[in-house]
N, CA, C and O atoms as a printed pandas DataFrame, in Angstrom:
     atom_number atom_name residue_name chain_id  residue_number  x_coord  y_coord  z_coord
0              1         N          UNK        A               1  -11.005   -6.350   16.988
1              2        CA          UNK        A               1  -10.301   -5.097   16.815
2              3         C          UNK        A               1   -8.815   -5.352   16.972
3              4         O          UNK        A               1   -8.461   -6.335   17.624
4              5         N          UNK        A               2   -7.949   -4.573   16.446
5              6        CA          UNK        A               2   -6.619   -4.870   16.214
6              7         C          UNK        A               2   -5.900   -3.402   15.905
7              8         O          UNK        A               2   -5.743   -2.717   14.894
8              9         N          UNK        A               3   -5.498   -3.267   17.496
9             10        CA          UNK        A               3   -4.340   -2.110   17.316
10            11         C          UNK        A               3   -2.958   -2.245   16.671
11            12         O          UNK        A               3   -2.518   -3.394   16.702
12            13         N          UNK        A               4   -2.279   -1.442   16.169
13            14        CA          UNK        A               4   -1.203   -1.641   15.235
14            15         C          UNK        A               4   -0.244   -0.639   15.860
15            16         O          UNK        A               4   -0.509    0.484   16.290
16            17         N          UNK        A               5    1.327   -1.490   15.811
17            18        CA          UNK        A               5    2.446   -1.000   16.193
18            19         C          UNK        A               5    2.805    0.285   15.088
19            20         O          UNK        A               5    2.370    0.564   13.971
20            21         N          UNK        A               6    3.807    0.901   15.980
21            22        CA          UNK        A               6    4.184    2.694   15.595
22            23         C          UNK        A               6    3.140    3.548   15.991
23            24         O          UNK        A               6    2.820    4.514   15.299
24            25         N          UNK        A               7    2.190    3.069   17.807
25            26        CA          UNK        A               7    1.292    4.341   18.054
26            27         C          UNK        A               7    1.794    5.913   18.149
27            28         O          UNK        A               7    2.748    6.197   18.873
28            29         N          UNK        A               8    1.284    6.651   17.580
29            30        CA          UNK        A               8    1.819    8.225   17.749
30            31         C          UNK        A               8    1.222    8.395   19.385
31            32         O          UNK        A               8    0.312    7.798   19.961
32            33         N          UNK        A               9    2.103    9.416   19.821
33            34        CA          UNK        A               9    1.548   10.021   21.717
34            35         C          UNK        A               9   -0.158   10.575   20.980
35            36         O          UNK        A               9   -0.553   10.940   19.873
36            37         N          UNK        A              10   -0.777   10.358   22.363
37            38        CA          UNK        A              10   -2.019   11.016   22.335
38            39         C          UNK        A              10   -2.289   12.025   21.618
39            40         O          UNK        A              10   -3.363   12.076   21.018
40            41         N          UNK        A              11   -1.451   12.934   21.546
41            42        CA          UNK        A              11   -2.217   14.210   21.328
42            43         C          UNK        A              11   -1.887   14.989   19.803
43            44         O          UNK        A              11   -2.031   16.082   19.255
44            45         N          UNK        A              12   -1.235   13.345   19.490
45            46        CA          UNK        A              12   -0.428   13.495   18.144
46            47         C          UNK        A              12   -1.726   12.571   17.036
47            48         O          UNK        A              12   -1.855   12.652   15.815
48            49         N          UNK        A              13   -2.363   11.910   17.828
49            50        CA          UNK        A              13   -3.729   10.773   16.864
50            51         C          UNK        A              13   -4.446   11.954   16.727
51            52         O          UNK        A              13   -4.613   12.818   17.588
52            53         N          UNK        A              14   -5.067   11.926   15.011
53            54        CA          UNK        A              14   -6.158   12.049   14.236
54            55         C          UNK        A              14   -6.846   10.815   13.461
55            56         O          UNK        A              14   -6.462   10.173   12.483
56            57         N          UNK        A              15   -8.159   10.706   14.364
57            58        CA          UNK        A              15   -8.578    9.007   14.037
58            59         C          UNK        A              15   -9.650    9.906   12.788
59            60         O          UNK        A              15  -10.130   11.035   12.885
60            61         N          UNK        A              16   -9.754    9.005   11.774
61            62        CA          UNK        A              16  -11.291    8.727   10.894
62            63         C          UNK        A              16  -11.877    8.245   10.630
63            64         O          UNK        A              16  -11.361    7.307   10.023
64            65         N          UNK        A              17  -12.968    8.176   10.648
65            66        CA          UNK        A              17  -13.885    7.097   10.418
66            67         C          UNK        A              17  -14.048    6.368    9.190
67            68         O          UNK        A              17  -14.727    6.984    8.369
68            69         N          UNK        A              18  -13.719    5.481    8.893
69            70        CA          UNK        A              18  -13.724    5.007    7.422
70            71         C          UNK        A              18  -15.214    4.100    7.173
71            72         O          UNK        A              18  -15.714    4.288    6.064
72            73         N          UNK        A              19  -15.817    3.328    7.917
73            74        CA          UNK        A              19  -17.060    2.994    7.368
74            75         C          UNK        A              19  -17.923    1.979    8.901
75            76         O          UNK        A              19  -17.601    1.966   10.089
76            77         N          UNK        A              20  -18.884    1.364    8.287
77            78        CA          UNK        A              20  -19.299    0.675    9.040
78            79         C          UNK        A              20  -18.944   -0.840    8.973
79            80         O          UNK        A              20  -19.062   -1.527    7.958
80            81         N          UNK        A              21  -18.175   -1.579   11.034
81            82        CA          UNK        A              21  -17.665   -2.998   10.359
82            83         C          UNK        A              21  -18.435   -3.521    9.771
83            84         O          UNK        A              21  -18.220   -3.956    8.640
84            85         N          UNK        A              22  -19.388   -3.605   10.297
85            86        CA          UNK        A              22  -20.938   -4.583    9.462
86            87         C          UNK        A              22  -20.783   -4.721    7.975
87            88         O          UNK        A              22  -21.009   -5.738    7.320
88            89         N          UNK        A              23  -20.195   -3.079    7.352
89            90        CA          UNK        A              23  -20.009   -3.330    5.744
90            91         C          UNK        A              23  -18.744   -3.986    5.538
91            92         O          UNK        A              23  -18.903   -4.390    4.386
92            93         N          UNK        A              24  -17.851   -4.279    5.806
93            94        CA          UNK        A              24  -16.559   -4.973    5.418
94            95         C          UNK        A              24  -17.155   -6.560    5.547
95            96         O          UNK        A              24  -17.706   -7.155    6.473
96            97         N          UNK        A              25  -16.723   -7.007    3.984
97            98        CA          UNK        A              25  -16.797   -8.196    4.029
98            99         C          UNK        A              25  -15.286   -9.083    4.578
99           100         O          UNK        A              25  -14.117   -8.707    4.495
100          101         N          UNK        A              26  -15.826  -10.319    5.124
101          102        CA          UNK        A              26  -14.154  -10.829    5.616
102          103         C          UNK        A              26  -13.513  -11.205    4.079
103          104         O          UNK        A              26  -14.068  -11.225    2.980
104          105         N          UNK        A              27  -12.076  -11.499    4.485
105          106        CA          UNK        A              27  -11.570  -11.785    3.669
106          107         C          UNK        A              27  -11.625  -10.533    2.203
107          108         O          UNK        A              27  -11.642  -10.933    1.039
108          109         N          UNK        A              28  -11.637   -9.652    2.422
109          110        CA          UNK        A              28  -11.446   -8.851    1.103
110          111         C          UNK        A              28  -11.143   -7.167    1.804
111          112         O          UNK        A              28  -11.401   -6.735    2.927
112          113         N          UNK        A              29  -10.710   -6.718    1.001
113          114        CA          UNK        A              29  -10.404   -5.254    1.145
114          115         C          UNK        A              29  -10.920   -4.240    0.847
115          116         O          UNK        A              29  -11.301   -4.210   -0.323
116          117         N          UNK        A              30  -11.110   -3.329    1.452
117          118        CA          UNK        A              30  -11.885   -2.148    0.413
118          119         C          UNK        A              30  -10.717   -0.306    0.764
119          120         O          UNK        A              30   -9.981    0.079    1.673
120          121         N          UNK        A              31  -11.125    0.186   -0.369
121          122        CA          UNK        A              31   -9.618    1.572   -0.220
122          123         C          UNK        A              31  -10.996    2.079    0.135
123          124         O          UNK        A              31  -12.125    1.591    0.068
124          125         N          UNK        A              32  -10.203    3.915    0.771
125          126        CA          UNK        A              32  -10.575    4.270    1.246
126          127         C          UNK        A              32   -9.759    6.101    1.197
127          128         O          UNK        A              32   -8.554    6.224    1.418
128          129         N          UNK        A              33  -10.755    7.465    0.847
129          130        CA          UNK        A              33   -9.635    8.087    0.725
130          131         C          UNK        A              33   -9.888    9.035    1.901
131          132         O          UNK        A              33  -10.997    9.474    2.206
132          133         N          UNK        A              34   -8.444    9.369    2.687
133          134        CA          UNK        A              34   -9.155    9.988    4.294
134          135         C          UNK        A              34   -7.850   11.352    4.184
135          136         O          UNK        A              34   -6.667   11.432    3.854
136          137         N          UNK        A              35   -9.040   12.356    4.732
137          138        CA          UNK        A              35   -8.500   13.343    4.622
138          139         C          UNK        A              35   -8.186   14.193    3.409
139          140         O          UNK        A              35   -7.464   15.188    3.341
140          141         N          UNK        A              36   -8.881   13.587    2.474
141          142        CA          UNK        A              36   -8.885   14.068    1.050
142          143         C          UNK        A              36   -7.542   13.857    0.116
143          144         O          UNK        A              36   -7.278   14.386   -0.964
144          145         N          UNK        A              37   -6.812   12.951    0.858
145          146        CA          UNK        A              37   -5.506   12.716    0.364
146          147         C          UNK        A              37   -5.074   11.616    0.189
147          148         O          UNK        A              37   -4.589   11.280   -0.891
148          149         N          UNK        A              38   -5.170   10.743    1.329
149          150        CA          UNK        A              38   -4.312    9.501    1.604
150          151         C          UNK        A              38   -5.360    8.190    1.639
151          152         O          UNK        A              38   -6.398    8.035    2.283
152          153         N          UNK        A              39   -4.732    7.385    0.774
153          154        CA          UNK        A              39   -5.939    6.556    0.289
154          155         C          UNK        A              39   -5.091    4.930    1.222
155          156         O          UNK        A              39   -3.923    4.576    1.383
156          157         N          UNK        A              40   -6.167    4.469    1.544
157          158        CA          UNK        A              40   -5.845    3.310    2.691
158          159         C          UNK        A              40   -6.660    2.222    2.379
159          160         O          UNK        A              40   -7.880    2.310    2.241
160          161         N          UNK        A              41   -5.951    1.102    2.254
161          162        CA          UNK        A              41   -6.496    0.172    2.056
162          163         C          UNK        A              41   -6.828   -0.857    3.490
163          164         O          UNK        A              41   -5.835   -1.289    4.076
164          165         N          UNK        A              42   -8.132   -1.209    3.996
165          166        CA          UNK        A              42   -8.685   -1.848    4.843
166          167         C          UNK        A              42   -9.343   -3.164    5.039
167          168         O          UNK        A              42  -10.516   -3.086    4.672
168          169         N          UNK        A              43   -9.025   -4.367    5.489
169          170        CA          UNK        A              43   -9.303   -5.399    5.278
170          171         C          UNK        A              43   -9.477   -5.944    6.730
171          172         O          UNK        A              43   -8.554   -5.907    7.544
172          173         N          UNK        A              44  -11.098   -6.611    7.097
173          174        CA          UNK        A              44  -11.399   -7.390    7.500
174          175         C          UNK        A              44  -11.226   -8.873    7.277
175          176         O          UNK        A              44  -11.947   -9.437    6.454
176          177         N          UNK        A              45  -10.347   -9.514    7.934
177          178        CA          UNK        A              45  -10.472  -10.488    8.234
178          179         C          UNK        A              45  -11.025  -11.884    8.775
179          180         O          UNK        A              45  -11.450  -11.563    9.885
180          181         N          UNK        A              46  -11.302  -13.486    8.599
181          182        CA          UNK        A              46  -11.914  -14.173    8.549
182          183         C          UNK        A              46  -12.097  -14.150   10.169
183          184         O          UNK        A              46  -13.175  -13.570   10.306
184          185         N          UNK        A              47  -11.747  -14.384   11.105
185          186        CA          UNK        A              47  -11.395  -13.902   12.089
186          187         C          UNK        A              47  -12.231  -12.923   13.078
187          188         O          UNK        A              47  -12.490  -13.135   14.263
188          189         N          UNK        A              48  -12.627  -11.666   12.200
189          190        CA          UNK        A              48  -12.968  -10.749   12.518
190          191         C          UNK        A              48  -11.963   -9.041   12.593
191          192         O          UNK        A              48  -12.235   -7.856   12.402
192          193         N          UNK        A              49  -10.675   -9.883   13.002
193          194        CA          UNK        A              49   -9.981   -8.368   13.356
194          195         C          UNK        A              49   -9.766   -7.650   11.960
195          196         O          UNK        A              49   -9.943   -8.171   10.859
196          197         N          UNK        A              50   -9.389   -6.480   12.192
197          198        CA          UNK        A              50   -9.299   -5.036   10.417
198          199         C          UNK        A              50   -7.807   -4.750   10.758
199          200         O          UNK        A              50   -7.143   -4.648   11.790
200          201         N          UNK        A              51   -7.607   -4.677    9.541
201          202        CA          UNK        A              51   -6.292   -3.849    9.642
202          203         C          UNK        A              51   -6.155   -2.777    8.431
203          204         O          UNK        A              51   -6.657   -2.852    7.310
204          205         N          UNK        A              52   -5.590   -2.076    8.806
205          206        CA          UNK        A              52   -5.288   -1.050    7.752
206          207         C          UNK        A              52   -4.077   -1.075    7.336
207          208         O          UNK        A              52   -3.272   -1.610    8.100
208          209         N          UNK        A              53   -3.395   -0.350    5.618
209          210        CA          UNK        A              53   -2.337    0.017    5.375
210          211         C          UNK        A              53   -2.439    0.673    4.080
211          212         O          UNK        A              53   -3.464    0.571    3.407
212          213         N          UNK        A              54   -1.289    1.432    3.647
213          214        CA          UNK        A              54   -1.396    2.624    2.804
214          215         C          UNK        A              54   -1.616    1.466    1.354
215          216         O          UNK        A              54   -1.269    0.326    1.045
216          217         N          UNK        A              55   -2.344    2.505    0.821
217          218        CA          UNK        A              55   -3.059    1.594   -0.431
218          219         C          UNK        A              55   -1.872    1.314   -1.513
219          220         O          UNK        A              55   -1.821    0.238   -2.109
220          221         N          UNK        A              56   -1.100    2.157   -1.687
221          222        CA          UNK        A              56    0.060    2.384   -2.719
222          223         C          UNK        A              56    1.081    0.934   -3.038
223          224         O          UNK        A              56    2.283    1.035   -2.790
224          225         N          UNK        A              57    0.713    0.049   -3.408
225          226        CA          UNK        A              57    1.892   -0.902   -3.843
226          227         C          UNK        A              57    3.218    0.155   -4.005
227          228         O          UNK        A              57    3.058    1.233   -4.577
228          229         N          UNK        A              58    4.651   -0.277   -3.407
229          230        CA          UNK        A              58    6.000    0.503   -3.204
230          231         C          UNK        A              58    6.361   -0.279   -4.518
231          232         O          UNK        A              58    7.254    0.293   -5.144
232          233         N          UNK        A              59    5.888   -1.478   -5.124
233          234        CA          UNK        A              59    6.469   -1.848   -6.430
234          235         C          UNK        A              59    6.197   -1.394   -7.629
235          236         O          UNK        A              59    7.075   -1.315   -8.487
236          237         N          UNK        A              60    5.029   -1.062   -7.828
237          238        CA          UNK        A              60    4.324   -0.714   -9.077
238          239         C          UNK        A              60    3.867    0.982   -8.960
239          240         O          UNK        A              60    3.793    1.735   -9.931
240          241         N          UNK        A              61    3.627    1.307   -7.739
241          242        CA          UNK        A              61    3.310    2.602   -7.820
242          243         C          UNK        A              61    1.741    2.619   -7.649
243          244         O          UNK        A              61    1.559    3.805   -7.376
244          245         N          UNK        A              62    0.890    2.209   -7.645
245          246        CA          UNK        A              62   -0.605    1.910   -8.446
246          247         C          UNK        A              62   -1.182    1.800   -6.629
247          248         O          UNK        A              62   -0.609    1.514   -5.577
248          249         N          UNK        A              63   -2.540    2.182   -6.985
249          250        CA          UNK        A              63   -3.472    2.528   -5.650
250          251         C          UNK        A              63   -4.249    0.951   -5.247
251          252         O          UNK        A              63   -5.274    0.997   -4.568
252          253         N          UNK        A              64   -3.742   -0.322   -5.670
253          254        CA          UNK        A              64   -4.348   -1.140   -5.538
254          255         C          UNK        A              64   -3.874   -2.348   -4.090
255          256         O          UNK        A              64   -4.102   -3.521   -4.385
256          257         N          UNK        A              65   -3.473   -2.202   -3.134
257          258        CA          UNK        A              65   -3.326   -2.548   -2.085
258          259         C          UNK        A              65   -4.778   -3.350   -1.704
259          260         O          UNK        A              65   -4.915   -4.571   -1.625
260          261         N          UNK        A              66   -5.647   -2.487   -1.527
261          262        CA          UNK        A              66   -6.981   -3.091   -1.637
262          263         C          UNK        A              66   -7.930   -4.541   -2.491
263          264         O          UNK        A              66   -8.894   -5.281   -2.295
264          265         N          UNK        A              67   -6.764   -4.240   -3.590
265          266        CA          UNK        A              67   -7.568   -5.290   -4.625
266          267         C          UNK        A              67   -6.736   -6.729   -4.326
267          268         O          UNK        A              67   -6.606   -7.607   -5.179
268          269         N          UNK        A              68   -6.319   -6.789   -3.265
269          270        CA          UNK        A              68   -5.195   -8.011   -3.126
270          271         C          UNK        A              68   -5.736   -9.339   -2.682
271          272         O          UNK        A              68   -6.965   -9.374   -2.621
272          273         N          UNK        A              69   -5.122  -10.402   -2.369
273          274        CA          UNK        A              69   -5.544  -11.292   -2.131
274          275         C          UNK        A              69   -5.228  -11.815   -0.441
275          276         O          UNK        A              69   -4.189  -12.355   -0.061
276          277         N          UNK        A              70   -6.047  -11.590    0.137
277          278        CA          UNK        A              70   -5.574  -12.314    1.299
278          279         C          UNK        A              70   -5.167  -13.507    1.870
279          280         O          UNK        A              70   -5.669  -14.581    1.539
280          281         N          UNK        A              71   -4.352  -13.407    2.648
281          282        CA          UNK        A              71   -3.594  -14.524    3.181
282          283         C          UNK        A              71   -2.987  -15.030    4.439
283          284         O          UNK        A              71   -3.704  -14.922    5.433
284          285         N          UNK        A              72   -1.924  -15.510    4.585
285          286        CA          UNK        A              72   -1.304  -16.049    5.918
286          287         C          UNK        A              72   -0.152  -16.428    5.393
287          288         O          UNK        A              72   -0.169  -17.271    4.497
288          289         N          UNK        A              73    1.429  -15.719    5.985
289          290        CA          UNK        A              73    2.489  -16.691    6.294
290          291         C          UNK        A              73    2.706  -17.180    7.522
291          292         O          UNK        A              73    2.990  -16.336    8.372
292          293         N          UNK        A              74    2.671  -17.939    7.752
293          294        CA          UNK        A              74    2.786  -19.013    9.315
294          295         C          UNK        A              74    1.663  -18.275    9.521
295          296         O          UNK        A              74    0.684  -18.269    8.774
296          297         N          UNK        A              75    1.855  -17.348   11.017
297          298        CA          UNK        A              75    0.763  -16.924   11.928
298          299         C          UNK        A              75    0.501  -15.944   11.421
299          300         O          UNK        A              75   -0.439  -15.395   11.997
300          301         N          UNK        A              76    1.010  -15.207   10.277
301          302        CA          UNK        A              76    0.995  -13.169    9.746
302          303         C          UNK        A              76    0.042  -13.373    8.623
303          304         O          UNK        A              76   -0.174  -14.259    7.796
304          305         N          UNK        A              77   -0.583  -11.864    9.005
305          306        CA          UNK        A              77   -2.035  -12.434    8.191
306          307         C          UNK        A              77   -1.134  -11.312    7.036
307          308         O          UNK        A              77   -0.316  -10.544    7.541
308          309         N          UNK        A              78   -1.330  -11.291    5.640
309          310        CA          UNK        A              78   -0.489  -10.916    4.772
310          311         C          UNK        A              78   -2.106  -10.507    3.344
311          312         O          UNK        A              78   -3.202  -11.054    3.219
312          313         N          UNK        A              79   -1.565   -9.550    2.703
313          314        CA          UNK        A              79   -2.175   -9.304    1.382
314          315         C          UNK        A              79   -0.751   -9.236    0.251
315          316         O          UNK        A              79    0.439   -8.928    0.322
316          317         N          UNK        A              80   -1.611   -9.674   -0.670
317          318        CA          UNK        A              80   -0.582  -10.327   -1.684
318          319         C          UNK        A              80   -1.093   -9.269   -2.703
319          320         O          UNK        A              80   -2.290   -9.238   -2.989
320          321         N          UNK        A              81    0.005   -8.202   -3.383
321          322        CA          UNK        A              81   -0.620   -7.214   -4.267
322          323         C          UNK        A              81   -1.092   -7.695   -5.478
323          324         O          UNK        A              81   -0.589   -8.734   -5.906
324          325         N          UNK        A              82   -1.930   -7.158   -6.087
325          326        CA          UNK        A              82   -2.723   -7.882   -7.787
326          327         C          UNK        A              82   -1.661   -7.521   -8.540
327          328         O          UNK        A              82   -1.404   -8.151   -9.566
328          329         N          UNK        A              83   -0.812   -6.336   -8.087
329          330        CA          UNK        A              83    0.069   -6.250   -9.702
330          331         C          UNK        A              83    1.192   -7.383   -9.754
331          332         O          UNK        A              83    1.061   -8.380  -10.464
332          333         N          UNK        A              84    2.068   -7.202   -9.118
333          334        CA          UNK        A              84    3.153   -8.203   -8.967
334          335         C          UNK        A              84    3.733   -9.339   -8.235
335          336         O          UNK        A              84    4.739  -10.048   -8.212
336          337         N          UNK        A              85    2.164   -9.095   -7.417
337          338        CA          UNK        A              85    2.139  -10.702   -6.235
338          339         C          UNK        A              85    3.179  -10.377   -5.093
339          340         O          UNK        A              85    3.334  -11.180   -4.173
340          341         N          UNK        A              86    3.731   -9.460   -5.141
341          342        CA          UNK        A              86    4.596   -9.062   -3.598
342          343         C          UNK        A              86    3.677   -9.173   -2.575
343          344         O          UNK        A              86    2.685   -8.445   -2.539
344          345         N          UNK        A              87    3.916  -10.039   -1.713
345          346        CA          UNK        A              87    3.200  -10.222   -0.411
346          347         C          UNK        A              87    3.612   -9.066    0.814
347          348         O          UNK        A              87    4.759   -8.623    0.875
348          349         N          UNK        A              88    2.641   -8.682    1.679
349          350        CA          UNK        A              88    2.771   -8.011    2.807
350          351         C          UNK        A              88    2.026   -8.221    3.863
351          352         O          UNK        A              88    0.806   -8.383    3.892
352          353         N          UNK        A              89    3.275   -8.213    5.316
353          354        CA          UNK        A              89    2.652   -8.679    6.244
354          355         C          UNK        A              89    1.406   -7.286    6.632
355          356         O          UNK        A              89    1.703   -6.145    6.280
356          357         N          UNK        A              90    0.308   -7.502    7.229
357          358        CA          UNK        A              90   -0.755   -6.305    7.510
358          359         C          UNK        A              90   -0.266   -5.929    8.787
359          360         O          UNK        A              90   -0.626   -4.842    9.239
360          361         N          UNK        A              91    0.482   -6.641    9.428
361          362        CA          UNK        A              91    1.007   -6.218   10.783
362          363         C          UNK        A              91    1.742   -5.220   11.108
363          364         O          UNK        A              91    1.462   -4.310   11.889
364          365         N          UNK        A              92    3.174   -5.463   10.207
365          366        CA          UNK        A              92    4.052   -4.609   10.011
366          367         C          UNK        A              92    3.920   -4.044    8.765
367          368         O          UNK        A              92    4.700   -3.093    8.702
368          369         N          UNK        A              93    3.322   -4.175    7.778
369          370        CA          UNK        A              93    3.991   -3.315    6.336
370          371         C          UNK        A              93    5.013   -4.024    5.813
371          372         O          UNK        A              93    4.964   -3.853    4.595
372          373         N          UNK        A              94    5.923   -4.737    6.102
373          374        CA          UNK        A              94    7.176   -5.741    5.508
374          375         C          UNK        A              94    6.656   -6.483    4.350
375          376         O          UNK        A              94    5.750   -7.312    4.435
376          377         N          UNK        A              95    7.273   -6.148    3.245
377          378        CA          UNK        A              95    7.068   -7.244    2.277
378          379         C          UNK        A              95    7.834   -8.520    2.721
379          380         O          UNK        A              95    8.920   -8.581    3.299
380          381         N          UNK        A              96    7.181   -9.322    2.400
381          382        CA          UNK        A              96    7.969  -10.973    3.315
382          383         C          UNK        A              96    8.801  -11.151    2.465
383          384         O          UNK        A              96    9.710  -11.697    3.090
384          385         N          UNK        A              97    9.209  -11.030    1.126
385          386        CA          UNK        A              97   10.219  -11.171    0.418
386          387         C          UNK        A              97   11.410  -10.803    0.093
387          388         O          UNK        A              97   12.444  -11.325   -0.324
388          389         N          UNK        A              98   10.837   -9.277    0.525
389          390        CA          UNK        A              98   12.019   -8.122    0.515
390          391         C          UNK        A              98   12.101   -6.854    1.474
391          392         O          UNK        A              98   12.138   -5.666    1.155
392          393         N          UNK        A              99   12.127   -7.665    3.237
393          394        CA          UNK        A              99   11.960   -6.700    4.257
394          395         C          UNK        A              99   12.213   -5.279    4.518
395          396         O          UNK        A              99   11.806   -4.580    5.446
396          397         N          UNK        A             100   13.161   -4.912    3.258
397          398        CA          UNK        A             100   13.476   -3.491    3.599
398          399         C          UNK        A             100   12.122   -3.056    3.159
399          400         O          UNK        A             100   11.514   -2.505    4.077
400          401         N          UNK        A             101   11.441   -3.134    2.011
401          402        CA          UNK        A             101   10.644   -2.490    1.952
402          403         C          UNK        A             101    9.125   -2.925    2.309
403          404         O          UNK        A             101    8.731   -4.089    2.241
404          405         N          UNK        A             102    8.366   -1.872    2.681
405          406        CA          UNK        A             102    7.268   -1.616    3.657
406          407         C          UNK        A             102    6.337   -1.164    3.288
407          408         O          UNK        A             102    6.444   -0.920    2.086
408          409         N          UNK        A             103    5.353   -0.879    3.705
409          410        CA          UNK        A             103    3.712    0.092    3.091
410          411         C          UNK        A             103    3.731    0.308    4.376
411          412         O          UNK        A             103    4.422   -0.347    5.156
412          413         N          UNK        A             104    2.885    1.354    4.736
413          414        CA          UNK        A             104    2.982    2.221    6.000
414          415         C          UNK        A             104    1.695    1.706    6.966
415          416         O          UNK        A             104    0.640    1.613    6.338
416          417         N          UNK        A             105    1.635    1.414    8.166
417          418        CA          UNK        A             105    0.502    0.680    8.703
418          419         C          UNK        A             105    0.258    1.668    9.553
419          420         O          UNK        A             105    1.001    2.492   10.086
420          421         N          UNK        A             106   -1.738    1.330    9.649
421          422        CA          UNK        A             106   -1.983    2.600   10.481
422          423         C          UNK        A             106   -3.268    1.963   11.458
423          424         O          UNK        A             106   -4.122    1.112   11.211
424          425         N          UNK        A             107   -3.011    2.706   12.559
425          426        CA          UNK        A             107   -3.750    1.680   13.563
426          427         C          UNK        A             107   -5.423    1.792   13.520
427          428         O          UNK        A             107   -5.947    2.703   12.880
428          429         N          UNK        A             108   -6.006    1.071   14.049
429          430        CA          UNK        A             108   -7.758    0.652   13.809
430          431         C          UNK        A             108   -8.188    0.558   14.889
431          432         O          UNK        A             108   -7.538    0.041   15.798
432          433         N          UNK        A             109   -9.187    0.959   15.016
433          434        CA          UNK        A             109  -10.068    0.727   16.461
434          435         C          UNK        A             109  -11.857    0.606   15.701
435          436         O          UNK        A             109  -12.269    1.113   14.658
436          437         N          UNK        A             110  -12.576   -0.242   16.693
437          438        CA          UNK        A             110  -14.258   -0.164   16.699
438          439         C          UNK        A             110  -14.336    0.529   17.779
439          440         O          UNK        A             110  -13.804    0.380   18.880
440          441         N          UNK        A             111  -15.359    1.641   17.186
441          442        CA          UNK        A             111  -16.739    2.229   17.834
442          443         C          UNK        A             111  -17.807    2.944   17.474
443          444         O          UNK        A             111  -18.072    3.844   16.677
444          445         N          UNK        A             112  -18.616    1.973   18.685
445          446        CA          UNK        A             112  -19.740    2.043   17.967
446          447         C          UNK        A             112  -20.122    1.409   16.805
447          448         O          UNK        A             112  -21.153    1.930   16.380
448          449         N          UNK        A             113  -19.638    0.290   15.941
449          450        CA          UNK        A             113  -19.702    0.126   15.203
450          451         C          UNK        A             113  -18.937    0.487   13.804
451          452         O          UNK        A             113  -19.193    0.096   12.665
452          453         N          UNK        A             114  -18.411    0.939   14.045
453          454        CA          UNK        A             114  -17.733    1.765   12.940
454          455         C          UNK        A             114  -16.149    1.909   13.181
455          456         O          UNK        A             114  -15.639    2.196   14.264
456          457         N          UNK        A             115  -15.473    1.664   12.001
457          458        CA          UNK        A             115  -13.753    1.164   11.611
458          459         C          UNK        A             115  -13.324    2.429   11.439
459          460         O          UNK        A             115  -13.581    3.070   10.419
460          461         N          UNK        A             116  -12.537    2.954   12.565
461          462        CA          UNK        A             116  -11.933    4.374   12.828
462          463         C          UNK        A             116  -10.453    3.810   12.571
463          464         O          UNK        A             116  -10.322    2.632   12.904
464          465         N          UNK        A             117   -9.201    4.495   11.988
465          466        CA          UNK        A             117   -8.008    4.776   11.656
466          467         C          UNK        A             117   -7.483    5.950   11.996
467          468         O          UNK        A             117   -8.124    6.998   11.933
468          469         N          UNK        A             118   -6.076    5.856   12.448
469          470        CA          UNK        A             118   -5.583    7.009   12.901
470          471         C          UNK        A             118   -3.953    7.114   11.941
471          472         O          UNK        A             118   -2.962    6.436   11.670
472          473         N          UNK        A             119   -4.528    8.401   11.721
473          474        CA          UNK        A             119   -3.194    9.173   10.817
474          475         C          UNK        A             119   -2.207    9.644   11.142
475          476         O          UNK        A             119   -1.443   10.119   10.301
C-alpha cells in the first residue's frame, strides 16, 4: 500500500472504492471512472504497492494515462503516456521532462482487500 503526498485534513477525504487488489495485474494499469466524473488511472506495481493519478494526459488531452507503459527513473516508479511518450513520476504527477507540468495524484489505501482512493 502506498499513501500519496497532498493529504487533504480528515474531514475533507472522500475515499472510493475502485476494485479488488487481487484484480490489478502488476505492472499495467487499469482507468477507472469515480464519482461519475473523474476518471483515474491505477496501477499496481511489480512490487506490489498501487498508485493512482488522473487519467488525462496534460499533453494530448486524451483519457489514456492508464494505457501507459510502466517504468522507473532511478528509484521513481513512472508511467510513460501511449500518446507522446511523456513520462510521469506516479509519486508526484511531475512529468520528468518538463516539471512544471503534472497530472494530479490521489492517495490509495487497502481494505479489506480492495483499492480505495481518495478525492
Amino acid at each position: 500500500m502506498t499513501l500519496l503526498a497532498g493529504r487533504a485534513p480528515q474531514a475533507l477525504m472522500w475515499w472510493s472504492t475502485i476494485c479488488r487488489y487481487a484484480d490489478l495485474v502488476p505492472e499495467r494499469g487499469v482507468a477507472a471512472l469515480v464519482r461519475g466524473r473523474h476518471q483515474v488511472a491505477v496501477f499496481r506495481l511489480a512490487d506490489g504497492r498501487v498508485h493512482c493519478v488522473e487519467n488525462r494526459d496534460p499533453y494530448s488531452g486524451a483519457q489514456v494515462l492508464s494505457r501507459g507503459i510502466i517504468g522507473t527513473r532511478g528509484d521513481r516508479p513512472t508511467v510513460a503516456s501511449p500518446m507522446f511518450k511523456q513520462v510521469f513520476d506516479l509519486t508526484t504527477g511531475e512529468a520528468i521532462d518538463e516539471p512544471v507540468v503534472r497530472v494530479r495524484v490521489h492517495q490509495v489505501r487497502l481494505r479489506d482487500g480492495l483499492v480505495e482512493i481518495c478525492l
